[in-house]
C-alpha positions in Angstrom: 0.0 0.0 0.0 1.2 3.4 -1.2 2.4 5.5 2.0 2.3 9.0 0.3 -0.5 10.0 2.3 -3.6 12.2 0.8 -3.2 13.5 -2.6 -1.2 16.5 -2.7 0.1 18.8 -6.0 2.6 20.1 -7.0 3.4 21.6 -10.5 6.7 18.9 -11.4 6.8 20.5 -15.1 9.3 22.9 -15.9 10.4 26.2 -17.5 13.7 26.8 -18.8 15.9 29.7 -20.5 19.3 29.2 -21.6 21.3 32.7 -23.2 24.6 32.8 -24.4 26.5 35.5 -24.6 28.5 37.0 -27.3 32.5 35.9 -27.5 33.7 39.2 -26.2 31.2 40.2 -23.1 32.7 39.9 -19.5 32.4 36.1 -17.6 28.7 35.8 -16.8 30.4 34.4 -13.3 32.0 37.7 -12.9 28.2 39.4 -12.5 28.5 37.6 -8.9 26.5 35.2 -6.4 24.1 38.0 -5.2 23.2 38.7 -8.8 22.3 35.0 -9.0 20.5 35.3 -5.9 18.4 38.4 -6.8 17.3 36.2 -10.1 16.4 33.3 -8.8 14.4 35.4 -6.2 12.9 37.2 -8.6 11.1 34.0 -10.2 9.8 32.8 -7.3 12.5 29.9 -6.1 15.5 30.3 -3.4 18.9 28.7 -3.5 19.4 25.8 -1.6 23.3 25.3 -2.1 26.0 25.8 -4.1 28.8 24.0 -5.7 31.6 25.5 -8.2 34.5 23.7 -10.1 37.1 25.6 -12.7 34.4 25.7 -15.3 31.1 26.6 -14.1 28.6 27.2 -10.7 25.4 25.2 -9.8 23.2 26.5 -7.8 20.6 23.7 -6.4 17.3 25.9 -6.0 13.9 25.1 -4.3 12.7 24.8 -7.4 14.6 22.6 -9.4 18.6 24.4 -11.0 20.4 27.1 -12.0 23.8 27.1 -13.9 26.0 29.7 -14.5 29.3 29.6 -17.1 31.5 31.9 -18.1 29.8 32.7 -21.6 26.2 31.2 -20.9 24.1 29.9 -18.1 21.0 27.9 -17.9 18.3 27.9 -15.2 15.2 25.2 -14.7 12.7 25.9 -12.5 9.4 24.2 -11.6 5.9 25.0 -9.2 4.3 28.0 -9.9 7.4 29.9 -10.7 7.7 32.7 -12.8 10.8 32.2 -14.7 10.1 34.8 -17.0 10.8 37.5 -13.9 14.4 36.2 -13.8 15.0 36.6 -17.3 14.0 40.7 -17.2 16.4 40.4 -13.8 19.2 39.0 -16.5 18.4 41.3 -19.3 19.3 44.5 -17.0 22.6 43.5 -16.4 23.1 41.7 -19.7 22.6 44.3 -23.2 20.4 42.9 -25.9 23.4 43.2 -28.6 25.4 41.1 -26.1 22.9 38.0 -26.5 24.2 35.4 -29.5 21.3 33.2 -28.6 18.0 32.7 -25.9 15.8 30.0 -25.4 13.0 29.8 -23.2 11.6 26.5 -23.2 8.1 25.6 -21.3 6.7 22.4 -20.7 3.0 21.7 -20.6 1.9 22.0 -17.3 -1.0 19.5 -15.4 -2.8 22.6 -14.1 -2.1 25.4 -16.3 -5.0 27.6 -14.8 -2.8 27.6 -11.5 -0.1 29.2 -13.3 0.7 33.5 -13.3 1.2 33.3 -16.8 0.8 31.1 -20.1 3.8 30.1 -22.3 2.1 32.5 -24.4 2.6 35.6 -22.2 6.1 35.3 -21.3 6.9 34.7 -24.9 5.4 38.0 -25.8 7.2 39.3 -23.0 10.3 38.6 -24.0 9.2 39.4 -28.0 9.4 43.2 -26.7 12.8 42.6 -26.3 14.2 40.4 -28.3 13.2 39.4 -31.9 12.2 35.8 -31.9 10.2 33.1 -33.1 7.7 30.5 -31.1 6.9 26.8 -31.4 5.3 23.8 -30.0 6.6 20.2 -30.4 4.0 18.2 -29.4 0.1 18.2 -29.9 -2.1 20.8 -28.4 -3.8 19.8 -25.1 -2.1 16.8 -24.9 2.3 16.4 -24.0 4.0 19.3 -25.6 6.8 21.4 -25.5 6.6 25.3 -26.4 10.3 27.5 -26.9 10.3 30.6 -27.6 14.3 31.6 -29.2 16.2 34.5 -30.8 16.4 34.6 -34.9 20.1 35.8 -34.7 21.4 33.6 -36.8 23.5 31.7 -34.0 25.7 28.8 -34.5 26.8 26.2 -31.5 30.4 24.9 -31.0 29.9 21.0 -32.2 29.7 19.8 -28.9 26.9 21.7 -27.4 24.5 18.7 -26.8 21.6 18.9 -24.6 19.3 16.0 -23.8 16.2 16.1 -21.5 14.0 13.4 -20.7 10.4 14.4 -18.9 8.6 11.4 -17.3 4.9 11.6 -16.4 3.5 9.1 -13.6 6.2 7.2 -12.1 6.3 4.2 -10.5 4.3 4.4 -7.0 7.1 2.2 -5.3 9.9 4.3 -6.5 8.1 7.6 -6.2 7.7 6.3 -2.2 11.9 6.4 -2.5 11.2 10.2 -2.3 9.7 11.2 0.9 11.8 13.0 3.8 11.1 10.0 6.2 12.9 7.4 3.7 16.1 9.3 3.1 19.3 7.2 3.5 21.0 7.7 6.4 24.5 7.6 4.5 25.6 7.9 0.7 23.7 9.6 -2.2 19.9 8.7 -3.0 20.7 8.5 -6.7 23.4 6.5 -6.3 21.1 4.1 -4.7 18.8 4.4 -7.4 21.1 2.9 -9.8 21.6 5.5 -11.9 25.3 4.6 -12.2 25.8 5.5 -16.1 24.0 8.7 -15.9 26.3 9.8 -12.7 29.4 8.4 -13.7 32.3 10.4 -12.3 29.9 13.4 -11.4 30.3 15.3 -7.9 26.6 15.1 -6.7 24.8 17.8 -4.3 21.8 16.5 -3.7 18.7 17.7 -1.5 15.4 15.4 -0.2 12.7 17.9 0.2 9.8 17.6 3.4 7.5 16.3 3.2 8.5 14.6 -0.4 10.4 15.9 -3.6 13.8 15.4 -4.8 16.7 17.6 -6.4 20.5 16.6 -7.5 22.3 18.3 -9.4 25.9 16.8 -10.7 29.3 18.5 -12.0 31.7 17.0 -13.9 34.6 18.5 -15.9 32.3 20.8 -18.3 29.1 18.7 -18.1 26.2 19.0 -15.5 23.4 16.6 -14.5 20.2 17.8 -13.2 17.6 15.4 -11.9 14.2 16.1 -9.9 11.5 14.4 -8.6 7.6 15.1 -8.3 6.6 12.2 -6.0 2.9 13.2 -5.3 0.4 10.9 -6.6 -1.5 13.6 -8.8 0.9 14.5 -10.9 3.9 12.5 -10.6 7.0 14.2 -12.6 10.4 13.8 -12.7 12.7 15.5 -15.0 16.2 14.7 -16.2 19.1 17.0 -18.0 22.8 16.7 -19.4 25.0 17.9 -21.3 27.1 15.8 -21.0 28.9 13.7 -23.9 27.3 10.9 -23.0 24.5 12.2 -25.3 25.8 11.8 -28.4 24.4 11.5 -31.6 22.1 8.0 -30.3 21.3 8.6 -26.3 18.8 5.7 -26.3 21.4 3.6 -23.7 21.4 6.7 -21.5 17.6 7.0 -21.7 16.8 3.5 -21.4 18.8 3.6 -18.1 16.5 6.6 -16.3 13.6 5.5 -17.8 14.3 1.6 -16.0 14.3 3.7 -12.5 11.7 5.7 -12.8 8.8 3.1 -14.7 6.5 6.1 -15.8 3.5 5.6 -17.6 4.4 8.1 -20.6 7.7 10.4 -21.3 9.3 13.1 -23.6 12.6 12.7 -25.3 14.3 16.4 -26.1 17.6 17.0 -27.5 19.4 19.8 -29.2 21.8 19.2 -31.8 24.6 21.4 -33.1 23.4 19.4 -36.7 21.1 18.6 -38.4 22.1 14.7 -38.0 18.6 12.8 -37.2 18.2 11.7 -33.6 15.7 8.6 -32.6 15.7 7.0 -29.3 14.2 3.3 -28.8 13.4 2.7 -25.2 11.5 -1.3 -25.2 8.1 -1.5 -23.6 7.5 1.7 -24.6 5.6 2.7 -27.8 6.4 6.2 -29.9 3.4 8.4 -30.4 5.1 11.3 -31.8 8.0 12.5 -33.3 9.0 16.1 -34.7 11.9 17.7 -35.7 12.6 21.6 -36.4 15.7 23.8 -36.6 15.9 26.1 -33.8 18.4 28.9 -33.2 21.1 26.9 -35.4 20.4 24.0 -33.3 18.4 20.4 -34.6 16.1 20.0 -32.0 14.3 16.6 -32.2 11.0 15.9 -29.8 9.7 12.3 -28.9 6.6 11.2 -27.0 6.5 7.6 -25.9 3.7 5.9 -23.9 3.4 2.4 -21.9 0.7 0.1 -23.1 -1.0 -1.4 -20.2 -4.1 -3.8 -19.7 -4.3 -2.4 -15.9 -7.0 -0.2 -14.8 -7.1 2.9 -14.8 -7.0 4.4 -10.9 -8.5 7.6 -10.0 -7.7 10.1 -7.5 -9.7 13.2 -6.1 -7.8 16.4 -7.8 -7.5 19.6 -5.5 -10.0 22.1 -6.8 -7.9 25.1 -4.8 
C-alpha cells in the first residue's frame, strides 16, 4: 500500500531559459553570487546550495537548477514559478546586442490555470525585447513542448549537446523512494537508485525535500546533471538534464537507463543538436506516439513522445480544486 498520504500537488513541469552571450562580453560568473540570488528570487524559487568547479557554478534551488558559465548559463525551475521575472532580472545586467542566442523552453503544465502566466505571455514578453520566433513540439492539449528563441542567426560549438527526458507518472514504489522520512542515512539517493551511467564520475549535491520531492544536481569536468523528482500521486514528474557527452548522436542507452528507474506511464525525449544529424531514441516496452523535428536557433532539436501500453485499470484520485 502506497504511504504517500492524501493527494497532494505540486506543478513537477518545468520552464527553462538558456542565453549565451556573445564571445567578447565579461564572464557571466564575474556578474557575482548575489546577482544570482536576486534572479532566482525574482522567479519565485530560493537557493538551496551551491557547488563551483574551474568551469562553471550550480546553484541547487527550491525549485529545481540554476547554472552559470562563463559565456552562458541555464536555469530550470518548476511550481508556480515565474521564470520569466528572472529573465527581465538577467536582461538589466546583460545588453540585448550582447545576447548570441535565448531559449525559453516551457513544458506543458498538469494545471495550467494555477499558473501567473501562459507560455504565451512570457513569450510576448520577452518578444518586446528580443526578436524571436515561437513553437510547439508536441500536440495541443495533450504532451507538448513550447520554446520561444532569438532569430540571430547563432551557431553552437559542435559539442553543445543537450538532452532532456520528462517522465509523467512514475512508478508508486519508487516515487515512495522520495519522501523526507525514507532518506538514506549515509551515501547519495541517486546513487542508490542505480543511476550509475548517468552519474558516472559526477560530484553530486543533492537535496530530499519535506515532506516529499527530490533535487540533485551533478558536476563534472564541463558537463552538468540535473535530476528532480515530483513524488505526489497527482501529478507524478520527474525530470532529467545533461549535457554531458554521453549524449551523443544516439542517447537511447542513456535514456533507457533513467527510464528503467523511474517506470513512468508516458515520457518526452528532447535533445538539441549542433546538426542537423537525425536523432531517434528506442526505449523497449514503450511505444512512440510522436515524433517532430525543427531547426531552432542553429540547433536540430528533435522531440519524442512515448507511452506504456498497459491492460491495468485505470485508478483515480480526487484532484484539488484550490
Amino acid at each position: 500500500m502506497s504511504q504517500l498520504g492524501p493527494p497532494a500537488f505540486f506543478e513537477g513541469p518545468e520552464k527553462k531559459v538558456e542565453l549565451t552571450v556573445v564571445d567578447d562580453h565579461p564572464s557571466l560568473r564575474h556578474l557575482g553570487e548575489a546577482f544570482w540570488h536576486r534572479v532566482v528570487n525574482a522567479s519565485g524559487a530560493e537557493v538551496v546550495s551551491k557547488r563551483s568547479n574551474d568551469v562553471f557554478d550550480a546553484y541547487l534551488l527550491s525549485e529545481s537548477s540554476l547554472f552559470v558559465y562563463e559565456s552562458f548559463v541555464t536555469m530550470i525551475t518548476c511550481g508556480r514559478t515565474q521564470l520569466v521575472n528572472g529573465v527581465d532580472v538577467m536582461l538589466e545586467q546583460i545588453p540585448d546586442e550582447a545576447i548570441a542566442v535565448l531559449i525559453y523552453e516551457r513544458k506543458n503544465e498538469h494545471f495550467p490555470h494555477e499558473q501567473a502566466s501562459s507560455f504565451f505571455d512570457d513569450a510576448r514578453r520577452l518578444a518586446e525585447r528580443l526578436d524571436g520566433r515561437a513553437l510547439r513540439f508536441g500536440a495541443e492539449h495533450e504532451h507538448a513542448v513550447r520554446l520561444f528563441h532569438t532569430t540571430r542567426g547563432y551557431q553552437p560549438v559542435q559539442e553543445d549537446r543537450t538532452l532532456e527526458v520528462l517522465m509523467h507518472g512514475i512508478d508508486e514504489r519508487c516515487a515512495e523512494t522520495f519522501l523526507a522520512s525514507r532518506r538514506p542515512p549515509t551515501g547519495t539517493l541517486a546513487h542508490q537508485l542505480g543511476l550509475d551511467r548517468a552519474l558516472e564520475g559526477f560530484e553530486v549535491d543533492e537535496f530530499v525535500f519535506d515532506p516529499a520531492g527530490y533535487s540533485l544536481n551533478g558536476m563534472r569536468d564541463e558537463a552538468y546533471v540535473t535530476l528532480h523528482v515530483t513524488p505526489e500521486r497527482v501529478g507524478s514528474y520527474v525530470s532529467f538534464e545533461t549535457n554531458a557527452p554521453e549524449v551523443g548522436h544516439d542517447p537511447s542507452g542513456l535514456v533507457q537507463e533513467v527510464v528503467e528507474r523511474f517506470r513512468p506511464e508516458s515520457f518526452d525525449v528532447v535533445v538539441f543538436e549542433p546538426d542537423d544529424q537525425p536523432v531517434s531514441v528506442d526505449v523497449p516496452g514503450y511505444v512512440l506516439r510522436k515524433h517532430v523535428q525543427e531547426p531552432v536557433s542553429g540547433y536540430h532539436v528533435t522531440f519524442q513522445h512515448f507511452y506504456r501500453p498497459s491492460s491495468r485499470p485505470v485508478r483515480a484520485f480526487p484532484i484539488p480544486l484550490e
